[in-house]
Each structure stands twice: as structure tokens, then as C-alpha cells.
BARO-908708 format. One record per residue (C-alpha): residue number from 0; x, y, z. Coordinates in steps of 0.05 Angstrom, whole numbers, plus 32768, in hexadecimal, padded with zeros to 4 digits. Example, Ala and Ser with C-alpha at 12.3 -4.5 7.8 and 13.67 -1.06 7.14 Angstrom:
! BARO-908708
seq,u,v,w
0,80F6,7FA6,809C
1,8111,7FEB,808F
//
This chain:
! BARO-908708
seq,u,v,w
0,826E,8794,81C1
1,82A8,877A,81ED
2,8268,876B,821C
3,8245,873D,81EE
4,827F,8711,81F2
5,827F,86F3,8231
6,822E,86F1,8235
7,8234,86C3,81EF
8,8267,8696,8210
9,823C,8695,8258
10,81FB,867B,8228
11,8225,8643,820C
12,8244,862D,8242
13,81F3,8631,8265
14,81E3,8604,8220
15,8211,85D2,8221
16,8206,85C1,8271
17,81B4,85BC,8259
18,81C7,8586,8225
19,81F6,8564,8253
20,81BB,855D,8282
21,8189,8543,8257
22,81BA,8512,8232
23,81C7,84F3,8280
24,8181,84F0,828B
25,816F,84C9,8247
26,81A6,8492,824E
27,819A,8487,8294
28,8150,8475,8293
29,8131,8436,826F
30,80FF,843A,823B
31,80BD,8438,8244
32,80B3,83EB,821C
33,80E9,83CD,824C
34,80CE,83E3,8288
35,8087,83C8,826F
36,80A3,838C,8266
37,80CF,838C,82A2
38,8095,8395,82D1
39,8068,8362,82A7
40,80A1,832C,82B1
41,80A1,833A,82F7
42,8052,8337,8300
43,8055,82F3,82E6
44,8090,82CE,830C
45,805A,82BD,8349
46,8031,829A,8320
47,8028,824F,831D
48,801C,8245,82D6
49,805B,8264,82C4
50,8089,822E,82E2
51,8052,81ED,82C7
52,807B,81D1,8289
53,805E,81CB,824B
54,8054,8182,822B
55,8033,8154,81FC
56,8005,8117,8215
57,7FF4,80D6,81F6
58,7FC3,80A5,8212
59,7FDC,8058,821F
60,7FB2,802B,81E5
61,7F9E,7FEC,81ED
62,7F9A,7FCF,81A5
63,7FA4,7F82,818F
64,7FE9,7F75,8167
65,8007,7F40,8142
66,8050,7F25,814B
67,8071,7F16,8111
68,80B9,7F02,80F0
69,80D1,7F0E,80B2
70,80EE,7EE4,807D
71,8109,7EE2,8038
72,80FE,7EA2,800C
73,80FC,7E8E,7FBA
74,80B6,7E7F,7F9F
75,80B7,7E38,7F78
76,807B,7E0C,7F51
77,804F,7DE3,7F6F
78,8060,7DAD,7F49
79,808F,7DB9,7F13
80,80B1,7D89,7EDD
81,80E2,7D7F,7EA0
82,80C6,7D5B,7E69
83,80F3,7D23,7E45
84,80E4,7CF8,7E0E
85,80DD,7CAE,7E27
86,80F7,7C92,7DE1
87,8120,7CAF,7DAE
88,80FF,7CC5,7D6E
89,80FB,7D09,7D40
90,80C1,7D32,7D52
91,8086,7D36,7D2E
92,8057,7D67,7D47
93,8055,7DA0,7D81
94,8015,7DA2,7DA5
95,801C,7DE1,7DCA
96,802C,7E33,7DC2
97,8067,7E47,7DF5
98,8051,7E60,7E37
99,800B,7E43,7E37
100,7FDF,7E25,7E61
101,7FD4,7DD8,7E62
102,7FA3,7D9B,7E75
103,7FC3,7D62,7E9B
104,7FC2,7D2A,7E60
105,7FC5,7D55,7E27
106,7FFC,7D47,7DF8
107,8031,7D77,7DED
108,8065,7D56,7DBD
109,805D,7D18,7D8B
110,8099,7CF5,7D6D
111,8093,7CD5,7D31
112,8069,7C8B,7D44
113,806C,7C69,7D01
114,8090,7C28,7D18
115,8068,7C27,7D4F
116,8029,7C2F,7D33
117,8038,7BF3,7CFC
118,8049,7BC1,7D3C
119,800D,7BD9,7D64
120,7FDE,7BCD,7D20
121,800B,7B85,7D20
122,7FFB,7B6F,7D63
123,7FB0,7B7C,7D60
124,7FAD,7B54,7D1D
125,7FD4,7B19,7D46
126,7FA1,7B2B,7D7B
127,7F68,7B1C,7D53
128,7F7F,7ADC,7D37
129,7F94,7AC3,7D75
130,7F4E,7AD3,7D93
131,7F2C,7AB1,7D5A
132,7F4E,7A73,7D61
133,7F46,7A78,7DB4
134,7EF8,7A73,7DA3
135,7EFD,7A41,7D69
136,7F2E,7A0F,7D9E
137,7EF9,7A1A,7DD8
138,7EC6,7A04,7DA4
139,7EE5,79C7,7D87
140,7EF8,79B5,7DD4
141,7EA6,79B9,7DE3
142,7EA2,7988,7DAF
143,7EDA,795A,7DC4
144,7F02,7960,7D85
145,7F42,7983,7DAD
146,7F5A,796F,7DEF
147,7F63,79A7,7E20
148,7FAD,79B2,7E16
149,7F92,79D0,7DCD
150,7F5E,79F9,7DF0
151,7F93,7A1C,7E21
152,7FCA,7A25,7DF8
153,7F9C,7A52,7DC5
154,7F84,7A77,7DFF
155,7FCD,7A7B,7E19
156,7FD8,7A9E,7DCD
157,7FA0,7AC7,7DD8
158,7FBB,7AE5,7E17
159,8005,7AF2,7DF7
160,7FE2,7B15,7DC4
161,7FBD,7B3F,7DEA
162,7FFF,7B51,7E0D
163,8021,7B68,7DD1
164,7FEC,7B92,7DBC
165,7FF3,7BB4,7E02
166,8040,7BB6,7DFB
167,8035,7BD4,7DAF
168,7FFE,7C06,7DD0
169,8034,7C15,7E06
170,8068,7C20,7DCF
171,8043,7C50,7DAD
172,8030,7C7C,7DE0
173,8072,7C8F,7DF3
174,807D,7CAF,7DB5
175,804D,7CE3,7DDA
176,8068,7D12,7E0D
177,8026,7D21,7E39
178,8020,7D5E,7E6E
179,801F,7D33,7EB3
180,7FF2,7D6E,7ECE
181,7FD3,7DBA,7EBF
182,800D,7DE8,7EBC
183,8027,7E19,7E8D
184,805F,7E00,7E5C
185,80A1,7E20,7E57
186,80C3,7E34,7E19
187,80CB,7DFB,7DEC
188,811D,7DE3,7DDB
189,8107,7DBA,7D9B
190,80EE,7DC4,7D58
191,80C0,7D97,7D2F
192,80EE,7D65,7CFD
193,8127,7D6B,7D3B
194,8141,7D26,7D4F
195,813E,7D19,7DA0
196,8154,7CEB,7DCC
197,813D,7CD7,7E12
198,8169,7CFF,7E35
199,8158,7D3A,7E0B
200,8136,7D74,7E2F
201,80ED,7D8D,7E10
202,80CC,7DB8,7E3D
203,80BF,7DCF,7E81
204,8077,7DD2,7EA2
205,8066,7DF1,7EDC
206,802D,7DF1,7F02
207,802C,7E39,7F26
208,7FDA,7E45,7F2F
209,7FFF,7E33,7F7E
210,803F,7E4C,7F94
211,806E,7E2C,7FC8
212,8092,7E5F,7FF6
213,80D8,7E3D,8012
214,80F9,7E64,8046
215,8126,7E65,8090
216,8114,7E75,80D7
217,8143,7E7B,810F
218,8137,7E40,8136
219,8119,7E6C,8176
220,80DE,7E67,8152
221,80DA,7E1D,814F
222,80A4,7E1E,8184
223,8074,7E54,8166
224,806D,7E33,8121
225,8039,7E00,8105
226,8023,7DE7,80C9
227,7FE3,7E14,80B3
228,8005,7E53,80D4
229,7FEC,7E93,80B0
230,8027,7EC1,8091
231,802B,7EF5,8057
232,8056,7EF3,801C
233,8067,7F37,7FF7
234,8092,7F40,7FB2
235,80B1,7F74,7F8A
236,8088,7F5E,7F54
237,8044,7F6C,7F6D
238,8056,7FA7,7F96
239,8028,7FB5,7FC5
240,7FFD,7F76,7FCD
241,8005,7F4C,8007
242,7FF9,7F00,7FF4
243,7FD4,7ED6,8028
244,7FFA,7E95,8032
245,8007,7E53,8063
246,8038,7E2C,8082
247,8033,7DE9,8066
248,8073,7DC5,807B
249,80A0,7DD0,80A8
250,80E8,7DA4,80A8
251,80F2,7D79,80DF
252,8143,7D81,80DB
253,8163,7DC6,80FA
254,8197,7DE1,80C8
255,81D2,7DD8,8100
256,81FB,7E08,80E4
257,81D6,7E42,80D0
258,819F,7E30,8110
259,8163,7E34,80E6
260,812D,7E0D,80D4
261,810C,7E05,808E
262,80C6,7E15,807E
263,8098,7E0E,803B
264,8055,7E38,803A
265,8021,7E34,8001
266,8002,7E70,7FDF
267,7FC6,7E74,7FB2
268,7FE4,7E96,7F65
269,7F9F,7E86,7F45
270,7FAE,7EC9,7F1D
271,7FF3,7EBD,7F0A
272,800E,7EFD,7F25
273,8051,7ED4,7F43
274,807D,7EAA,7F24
275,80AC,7E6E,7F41
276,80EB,7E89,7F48
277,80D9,7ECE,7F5C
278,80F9,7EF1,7FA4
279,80C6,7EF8,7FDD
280,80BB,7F0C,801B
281,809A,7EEF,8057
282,8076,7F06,8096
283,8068,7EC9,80BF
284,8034,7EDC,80ED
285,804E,7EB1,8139
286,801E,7ECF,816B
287,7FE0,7EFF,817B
288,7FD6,7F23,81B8
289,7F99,7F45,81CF
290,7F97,7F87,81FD
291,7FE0,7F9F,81F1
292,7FEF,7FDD,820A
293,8020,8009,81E3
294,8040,804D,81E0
295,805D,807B,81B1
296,80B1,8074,81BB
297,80B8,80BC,81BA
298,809F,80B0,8208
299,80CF,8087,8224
300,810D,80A1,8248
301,8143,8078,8257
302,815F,806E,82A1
303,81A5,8051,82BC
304,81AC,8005,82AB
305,8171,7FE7,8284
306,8137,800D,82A9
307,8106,803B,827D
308,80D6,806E,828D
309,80A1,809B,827E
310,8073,80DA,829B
311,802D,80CA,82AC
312,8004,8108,82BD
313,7FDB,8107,82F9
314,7FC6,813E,830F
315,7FE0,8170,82E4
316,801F,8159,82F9
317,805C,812E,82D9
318,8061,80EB,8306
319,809B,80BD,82EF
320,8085,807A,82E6
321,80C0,8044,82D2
322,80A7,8009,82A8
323,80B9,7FD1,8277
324,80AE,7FCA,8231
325,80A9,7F89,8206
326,80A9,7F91,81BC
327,80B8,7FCD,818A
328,8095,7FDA,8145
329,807C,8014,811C
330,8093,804C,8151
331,8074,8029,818E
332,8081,8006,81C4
333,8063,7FD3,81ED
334,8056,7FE0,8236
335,805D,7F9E,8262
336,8059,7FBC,82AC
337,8050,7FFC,82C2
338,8012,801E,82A4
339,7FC8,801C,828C
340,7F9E,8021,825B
341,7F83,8063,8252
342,7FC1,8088,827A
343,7FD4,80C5,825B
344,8023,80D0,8252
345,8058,8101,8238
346,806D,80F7,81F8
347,8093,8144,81E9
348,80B3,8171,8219
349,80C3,813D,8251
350,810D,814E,824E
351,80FF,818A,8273
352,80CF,816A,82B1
353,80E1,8144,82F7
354,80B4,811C,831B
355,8076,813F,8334
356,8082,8181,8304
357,8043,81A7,82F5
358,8031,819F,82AD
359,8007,81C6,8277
360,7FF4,8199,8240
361,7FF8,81B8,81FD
362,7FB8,81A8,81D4
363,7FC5,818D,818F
364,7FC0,81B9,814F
365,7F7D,81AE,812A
366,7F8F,8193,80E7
367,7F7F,81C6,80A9
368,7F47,81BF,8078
//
């Protein structure tokens, strides 16, 4: 018994030197998916491809653009008017329904014509008896019973006459308030029975089938503008539609102050869709240019001072080409100097080249069906 003893502790003493071993063992050597990946990182590094940088390409287009500026102006009547009685007089009759459409000529209001009407019937009753005693003078002068004084004095009564039937005619008629061209009325301010007096207002007309466009240019564009020039007028009230329009005067005087010139273009509103009075917008179309090359902005990199530049890829490589741009619209930029048509440049990932880097150029995801 006392023999067991010491072979018990000699076993796990023998034990606890194996597990020390084989815990050594597993902490000291790397596992089998490290060193996999270990060697297949270092089977790699010599290759080429591994150092090219990987990047997005564009092509330079050539496309035709127009140069525009933009303006903001108040849309007004082509011809537009106030209507006042020329005589005082109570109204008699309203020729019209509020906000409709009108003939130039067409009477709109009558006032009440009774006085007039008696002296115009007046004066053509004087009328005819002064013309029947012209003819009855001219024939008793054939006949040599009246000397000629008689003859022209009766046709001198003949002629007054005839004036005052004119002046009675004239009289008369403006008792009528007439439309002085095709419009669309306003809302009325009288009432039939209402007493007015020539200072009284009536009604507006307005003749909007086309609109006049007033607005301001800074006078740098003096030079570039004409009469006839093509622009576009937009509104809040037609979103959406683009109105074609023209200049059709431009003021010879330069606002000294504010440095800008005046202009008034003409737009077609056969369909009534604006209104005078109504906020617009205007493109005014100063130049076209043929063959402009242009490039997304995401390629250019700025350079110390003013210079510019962007990667071209020759070669499979990065070259850095410095150029100058002109104008800036809808994410692109005008190239002036320093590339052609049909070159192919970086447009993502040029952050991480230098000139003459390899490059691999990413091809671009198919779009889904």
C-alpha cells in the first residue's frame, strides 16, 4: 500500500509535464487559415497589378451649349387702358359681362343721351331747311332774280348747318364709352342708374393675347444684346412650361446707379395662361458655341495658385495634364486648353495617383432590369 503512493504521485507529476507540453506547442504555432493567408499575401506582393490604382474614366465631349443669364422681371399688357367717361351723365345701359372678351369699337357703357339726341334731331331739321333754301337761292340766281350775295349767303347757312349736325353727332357719341381695341374688360366700378362724372373711373381693359416682359441686365452685357434676341420666360403659374419670347427694346440710357440696362421682350399669351402683373423669370440666351469640350467637375483637382488639373490615361497609366476651364453649369466644366475630344480622364479615385501611376479602370455597373 505505502508503495502505491509514490507511483500515483510519479504518474501525475508524468501528466501534468504532458499537458504542459502540448499547451506550449498549441499557442506557439499559427493556425492553419493565417498561415494560408500569410503565404497568399506574400505570393502576390511581386505582382504588377497589385500596386495599379483603381479609378473611374470619363471621355472629354464635344457637345454645342448655349450661354445664358438670368433675370427676373413683372409681366404687363400689351396695351392696356382705364376707361373714363368723356361727359358727365347717369348711366344708362352696361354692354358687357365682367372679365370678358371685347371687339375694338364695341360699346361698353351708355349714359343717358336724351338731350343730346333732341339737338342732334334739331340740327338736321335746320340742316334740311337750310339745304332747301341753298338750292331754291342757286335757282332764283340762274334766273337773275337774286344777286349772288343771296346765292352765297344760303350756301354759307347750308354749311353752318351741316356743322351743327356734326357737332350734335359729336355730342352724342360721347355719351358712349367705346373699347379703343380687343381686350378683356376688368371688373366694372358702376352700376346702371349711378351718376358719373369725367373723372370717374369705369373699367379697365387689357389687351393680354401679347405679353410685355420688362426686366434688368448688368450692363457687361450691353454688347451681347439686340433687338430680336431669343430668351425664355418661366412662371410659377404655369410650372413647367418654358415660354418662347424676344427682345424687342432695349433702353438707350444705363441706370447709373444700379449699372444696368433696361430691356422689354414680347411673348405670344394667345391662350391666356399669363396674366399682366404676374412674377417671371427670364433666360436670355447671349451666345452659342459649337464643339465645346466639357468635363464632369468631379475631375478636376486643384493646384497652388489658380492652376487646375486632371489625369489623362495613356497607357494604362495616370499622366497629369494641367489645363484651364471657362464656364461652369449643370456639374460640368468647360475645358479651354489642355485636352481633346475623345481623351479619357479620371473622374473617382484620383486622390490616391501621381503622375505616370499604373491604373486599372473599374468598368461601370450594368444598370438592373
Amino acid at each position: 500500500m505505502f508503495l502505491r503512493r509514490p507511483l500515483i504521485a510519479v504518474l501525475c507529476v508524468a501528466g501534468m509535464a504532458g499537458l504542459g507540453v502540448y499547451a506550449w506547442r498549441a499557442n506557439s504555432a499559427p493556425p492553419a487559415p493565417v498561415q494560408a493567408a500569410a503565404q497568399g499575401a506574400g505570393g502576390g506582393g511581386g505582382s504588377g497589378t497589385a500596386q495599379s490604382v483603381l479609378v473611374e474614366v470619363a471621355p472629354v465631349a464635344a457637345r454645342t451649349i448655349v450661354d445664358d443669364v438670368a433675370a427676373v422681371g413683372t409681366l404687363v399688357s400689351n396695351q392696356s387702358v382705364v376707361l373714363h367717361p368723356e361727359v358727365a351723365g347717369r348711366v344708362a345701359a352696361i354692354r358687357f359681362r365682367d372679365g370678358s372678351a371685347v371687339r375694338g369699337g364695341s360699346v361698353l357703357i351708355e349714359l343717358d343721351s336724351a338731350v343730346q339726341r333732341a339737338e342732334l334731331q334739331q340740327a338736321k331739321a335746320e340742316l334740311m331747311l337750310a339745304d332747301a333754301n341753298a338750292r331754291r337761292a342757286e335757282d332764283l340766281f340762274s334766273s337773275k332774280f337774286v344777286s349772288s350775295s343771296a346765292r352765297d349767303e344760303a350756301a354759307s347757312r347750308l354749311e353752318v348747318a351741316r356743322a351743327s349736325v356734326a357737332l350734335a353727332q359729336a355730342r352724342l357719341e360721347r355719351t358712349r364709352v367705346r373699347a379703343p381695341f380687343d381686350g378683356i374688360v376688368g371688373i366694372r366700378k358702376v352700376n346702371v342708374g349711378d351718376y358719373v362724372k369725367d373723372s370717374d373711373t369705369l373699367i379697365n381693359i387689357e389687351d393680354i393675347a401679347t405679353l410685355k416682359l420688362d426686366f434688368r441686365l448688368p450692363e457687361v452685357y450691353l454688347g451681347r444684346l439686340a433687338p430680336g434676341q431669343a430668351l425664355e420666360v418661366t412662371s410659377d403659374v404655369v410650372p413647367g412650361v418654358t415660354f418662347p419670347a424676344v427682345v424687342d427694346a432695349i433702353d438707350p440710357l444705363v441706370d447709373a446707379e444700379g449699372r444696368a440696362v433696361l430691356l422689354r421682350a414680347r411673348l405670344s399669351n394667345g391662350e391666356g395662361r399669363l396674366r399682366p402683373g404676374v412674377f417671371a423669370r427670364v433666360k436670355v440666351l447671349v451666345d452659342r458655341r459649337e464643339d465645346v469640350l466639357l468635363v464632369p467637375e468631379t475631375a478636376l483637382i486643384p493646384a497652388s495658385g489658380q492652376a487646375q488639373f486632371v489625369y489623362r490615361i495613356e497607357d494604362g497609366h495616370a499622366r497629369r495634364v494641367e489645363i484651364k476651364t471657362g464656364i461652369r453649369r449643370a456639374a460640368e466644366v468647360e475645358v479651354v486648353h489642355g485636352l481633346a475630344s475623345g481623351d479619357r480622364i479620371v473622374i473617382a479615385g484620383q486622390l490616391k495617383l501621381r503622375d505616370g501611376a499604373p491604373v486599372s479602370v473599374a468598368r461601370p455597373v450594368a444598370a438592373s432590369h
